[in-house]
N, C-alpha and C positions, 0 to 999 in steps of 0.2 A: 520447310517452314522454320527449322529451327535453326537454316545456315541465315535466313532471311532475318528473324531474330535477333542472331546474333550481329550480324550486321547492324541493324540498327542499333543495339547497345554498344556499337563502340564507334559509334557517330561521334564526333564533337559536339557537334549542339546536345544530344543527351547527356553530358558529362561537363558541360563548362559551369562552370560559378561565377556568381556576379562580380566578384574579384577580377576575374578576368574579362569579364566584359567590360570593366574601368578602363583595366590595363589599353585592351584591344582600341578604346579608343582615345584614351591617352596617345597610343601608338596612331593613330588616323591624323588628330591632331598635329603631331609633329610633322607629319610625312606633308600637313596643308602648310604650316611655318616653310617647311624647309622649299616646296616645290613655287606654292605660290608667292610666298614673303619674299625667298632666299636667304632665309634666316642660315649661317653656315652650311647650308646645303649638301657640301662636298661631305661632309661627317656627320652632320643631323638625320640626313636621309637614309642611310644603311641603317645608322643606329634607332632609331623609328622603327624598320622593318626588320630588326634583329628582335626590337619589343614586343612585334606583331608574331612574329615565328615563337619564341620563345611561351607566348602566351598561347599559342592555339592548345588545346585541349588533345590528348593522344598525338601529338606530332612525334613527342620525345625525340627534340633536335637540341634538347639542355634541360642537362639535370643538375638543378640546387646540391640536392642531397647529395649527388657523388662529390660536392664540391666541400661542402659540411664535412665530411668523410675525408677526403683530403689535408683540411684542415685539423683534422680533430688526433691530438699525438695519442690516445685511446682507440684508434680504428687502424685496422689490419692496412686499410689504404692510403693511412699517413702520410704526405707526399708522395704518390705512388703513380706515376704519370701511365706507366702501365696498367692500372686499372681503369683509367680515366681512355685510355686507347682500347682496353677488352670493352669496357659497357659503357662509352657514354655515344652519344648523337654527334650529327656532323659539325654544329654549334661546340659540343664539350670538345672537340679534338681541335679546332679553332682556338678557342679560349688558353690552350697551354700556349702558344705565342704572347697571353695578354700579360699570364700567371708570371711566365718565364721573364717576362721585360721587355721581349724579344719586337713586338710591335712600334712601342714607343721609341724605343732609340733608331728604329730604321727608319721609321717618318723624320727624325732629326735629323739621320743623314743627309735627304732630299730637305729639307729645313736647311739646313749648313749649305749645300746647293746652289740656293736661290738667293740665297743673305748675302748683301754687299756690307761687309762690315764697315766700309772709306768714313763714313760720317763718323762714326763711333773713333777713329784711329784718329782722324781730322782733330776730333772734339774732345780729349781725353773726361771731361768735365762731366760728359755724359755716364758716365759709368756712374756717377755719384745719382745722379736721377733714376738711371735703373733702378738702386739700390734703394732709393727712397722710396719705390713704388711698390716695394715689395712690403714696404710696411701692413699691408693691410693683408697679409698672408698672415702674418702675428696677430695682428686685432684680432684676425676673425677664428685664430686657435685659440687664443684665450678665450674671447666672445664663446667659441663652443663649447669649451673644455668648464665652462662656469654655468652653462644650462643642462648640466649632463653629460655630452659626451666623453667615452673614454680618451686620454691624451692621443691614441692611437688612429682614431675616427676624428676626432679635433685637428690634428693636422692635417689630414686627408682633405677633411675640409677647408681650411685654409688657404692650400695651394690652389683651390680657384680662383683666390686673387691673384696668383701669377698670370691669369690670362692666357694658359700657354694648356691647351688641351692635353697632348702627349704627356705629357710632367705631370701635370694631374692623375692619368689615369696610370704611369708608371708608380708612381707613388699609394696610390690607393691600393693597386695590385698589391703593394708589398704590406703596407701597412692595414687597413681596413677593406678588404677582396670582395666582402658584403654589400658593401655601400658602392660598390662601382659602377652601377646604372645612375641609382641618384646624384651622383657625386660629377661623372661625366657629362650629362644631359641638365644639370645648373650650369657647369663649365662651358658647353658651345654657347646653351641659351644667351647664357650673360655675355660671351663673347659676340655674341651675333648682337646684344645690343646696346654696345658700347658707346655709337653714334646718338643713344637713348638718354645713357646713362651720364656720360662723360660731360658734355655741355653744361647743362645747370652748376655742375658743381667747379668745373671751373670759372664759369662768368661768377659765381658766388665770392669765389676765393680771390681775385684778382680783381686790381681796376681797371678803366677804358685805357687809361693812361698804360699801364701795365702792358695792355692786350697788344697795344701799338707798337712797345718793341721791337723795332728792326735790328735786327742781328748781322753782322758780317759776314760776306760770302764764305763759305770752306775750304780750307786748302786743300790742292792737289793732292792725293795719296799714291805713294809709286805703288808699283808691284813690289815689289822686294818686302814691304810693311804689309801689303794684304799677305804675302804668303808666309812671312814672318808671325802674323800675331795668332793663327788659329796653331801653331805648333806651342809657343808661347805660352798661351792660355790656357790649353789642354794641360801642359805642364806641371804650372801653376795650382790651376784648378784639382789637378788630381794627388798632388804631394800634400798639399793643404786638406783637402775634404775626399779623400778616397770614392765615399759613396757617390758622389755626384760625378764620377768618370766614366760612366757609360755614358750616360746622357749630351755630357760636355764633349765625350770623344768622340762619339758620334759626329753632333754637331758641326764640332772642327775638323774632322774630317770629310763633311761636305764640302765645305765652303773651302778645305785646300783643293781640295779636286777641283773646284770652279777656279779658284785663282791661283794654282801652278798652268793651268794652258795646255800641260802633257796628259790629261786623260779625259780628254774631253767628251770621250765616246761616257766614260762613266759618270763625269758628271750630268749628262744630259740623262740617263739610264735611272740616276738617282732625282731626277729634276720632275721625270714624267712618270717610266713605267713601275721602276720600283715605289714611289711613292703611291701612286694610284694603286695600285695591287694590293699594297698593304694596308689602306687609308678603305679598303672595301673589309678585308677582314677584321680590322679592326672596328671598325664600325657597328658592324652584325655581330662580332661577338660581346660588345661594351654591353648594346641594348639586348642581348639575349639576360645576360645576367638583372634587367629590371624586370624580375618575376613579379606576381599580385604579394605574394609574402614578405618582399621586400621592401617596395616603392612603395607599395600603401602602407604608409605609418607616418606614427607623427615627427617621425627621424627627418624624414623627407624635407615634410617644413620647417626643421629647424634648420635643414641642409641651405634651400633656397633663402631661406633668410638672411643666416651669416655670410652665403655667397654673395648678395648683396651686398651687404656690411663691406665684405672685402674689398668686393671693387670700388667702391666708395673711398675709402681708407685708401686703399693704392695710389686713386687718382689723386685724392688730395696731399700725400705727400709728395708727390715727385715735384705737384706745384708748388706747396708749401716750401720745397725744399730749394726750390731755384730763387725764390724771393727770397730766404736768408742769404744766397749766394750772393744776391747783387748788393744786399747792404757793405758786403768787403770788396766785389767785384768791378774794377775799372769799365769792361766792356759789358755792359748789362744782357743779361737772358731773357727771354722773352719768357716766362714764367707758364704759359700754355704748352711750353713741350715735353715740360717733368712730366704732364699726364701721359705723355707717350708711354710711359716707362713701364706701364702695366702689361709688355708683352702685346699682342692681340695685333701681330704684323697685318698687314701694314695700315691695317684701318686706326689703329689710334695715332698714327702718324696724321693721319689724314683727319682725324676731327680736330689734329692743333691746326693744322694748316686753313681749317674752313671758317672755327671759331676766330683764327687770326686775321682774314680772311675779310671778316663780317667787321671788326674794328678799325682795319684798313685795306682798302682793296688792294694795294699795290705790296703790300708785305709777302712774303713768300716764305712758308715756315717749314716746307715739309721736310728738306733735306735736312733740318737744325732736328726737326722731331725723330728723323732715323734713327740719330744718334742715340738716343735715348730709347727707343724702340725694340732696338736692337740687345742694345744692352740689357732690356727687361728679359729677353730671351735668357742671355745667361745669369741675369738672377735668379730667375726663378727653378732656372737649372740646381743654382748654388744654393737655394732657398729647400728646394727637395732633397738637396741631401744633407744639409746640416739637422732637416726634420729626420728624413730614415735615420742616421747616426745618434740620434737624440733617441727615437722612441721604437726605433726597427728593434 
């Protein structure tokens, strides 16, 4: 009777709190987004059922506290990766991949991969719209850092207006480790609903006239310039801003693998299985970390808010920023592809090209929005780390 007992007292249903029965279907909810919406699916959906694991009562597959602990230069396990391998669940031995960085820049690799940089090379012009897009990375760090949050959590914040998952949650790891469920799971959200978000506020910002913009086909780009500029810009990138060279080098070493020709077995490795492998762990570990003690608070809502804010602000400058362009510009832009520049491959390509689209059937914008697209990538690469250098 008393093994019977004690079983039932270490039930889950006799030990859960309504905190987590939020949690638990906060975590259902996602999993209905990602499977029936296809709300970003490929990373909504682990991260959903990292939130469901994480929440169940006696699983202990992730422990807060050893992470507390880790963090805290007062405790014997102060960065102490082997104590997190002696006591923590299969979730806390997952999660040093997240701590480490080590997730995020491998998803970039298979990211660099799959990235045709041509329109970007084609269009040097575009870099400037990436850049503008990023504006609303800054809005929404000041925006946070003025309702409370610490500078530290404010940027964290911000960088979901990059539109660029991985970047996000590399950054949050380093800066604010706390907020990385809330902070990741605004980031797909909003990215998943770009197509939502994007529209109004560019027909806002732009006239019909504007929309109509036909732009000149793109020039031809050899190989020699794709295999040329991901060495280049690694370069670049890492003598100017150090911190932002894992992520950049990464990157660019994808996409030389895809466009040297000589490793083609790795670039495809990097395209499917490494990505996929890693795009599961990273998932289950982001949404382990949205415990009830963290994701319920009014942190949260101020999280989802200024992630808003951001993407707002992004989009409107990359447009904002192409309509000053054409006041000096001989060959006018079509002012709907600066919004590409918010990252969020390849679908905000694709809402310039539908938006342009809707104003002329016969325009065809998508290849002019890559360019910009593309580039938002390595803004917000370069956006994460002039924040770590700032506030790391």
């Amino acid at each position: 009777m008393d093994a019977i007992l004690e079983f039932i007292r270490t039930m889950g249903f006799m030990n859960i709190t309504w905190q987590q029965v939020v949690m638990l279907l906060v975590s259902f909810f996602l999993l209905f987004l990602a499977i029936k919406k296809q709300y970003e699916p490929l990373l909504l959906l682990p991260i959903a059922f990292g939130m469901l694991l994480t929440n169940l009562p006696g699983a202990n597959m992730f422990h807060q506290e050893l992470w507390d602990a880790f963090l805290n230069p007062a405790s014997e396990m102060y960065h102490s990766y082997g104590a997190i391998l002696k006591e923590g669940g299969l979730l806390d031995v997952l999660y040093i991949g997240v701590k480490a960085g080590v997730y995020p820049c491998l998803i970039f690799i298979g990211v660099g991969a799959m990235t045709d940089f041509g329109p970007l090379i084609a269009n040097p012009k575009s870099f400037m719209l990436g850049a503008a897009a990023q504006l609303g990375i800054f809005i929404a760090f000041l925006g946070a850092n003025a309702i409370g949050f610490d500078p530290a959590e404010a940027g964290s914040i911000g960088i979901i207006g990059g539109a660029d998952g991985p970047t996000s949650i590399f950054l949050t790891s380093k800066l604010a480790p706390h907020l990385l469920g809330p902070i990741a799971i605004a980031a797909y959200s909003y990215m998943a609903l770009v197509p939502v978000i994007q529209p109004p506020i560019m027909r806002l910002l732009t006239t019909e006239a504007e929309r109509k913009i036909k732009m000149k086909q793109l020039r031809s780009v050899g190989k020699t310039e794709k295999i040329v500029f991901p060495i280049i810009i690694t370069a670049i990138v890492a003598l100017v801003l150090p911190d932002a060279a894992p992520l950049i080098g990464c990157l660019m070493l994808g996409n030389l693998m895809k466009e040297c020709g000589v490793v083609e077995r790795l670039s495809k490795t990097a395209q499917n299985e490494l990505m996929n492998i890693v795009v599961i762990f990273l998932g289950l570990t982001v949404g382990a970390t949205a415990t009830a003690g963290t994701f319920l608070t009014l942190k949260t809502l101020g999280i989802l808010l200024m992630g808003i804010i951001a993407f707002c602000f992004g989009t409107a400058g990359g447009v904002l920023l192409a309509k000053f362009m054409n006041l000096f510009s001989k060959e006018k832009i079509n002012p709907l592809i600066g919004s590409a520049g918010v990252s969020a491959v390849p679908m905000a390509a694709r809402v310039s090209q539908m938006e342009g689209a809707k104003a002329d059937p016969s325009n065809f914008l998508l290849m002019h929005a890559m360019g910009p697209n593309v580039a938002g990538v390595i803004g917000s690469a370069v956006a994460a780390g002039i924040l770590l250098t700032m506030l790391g």
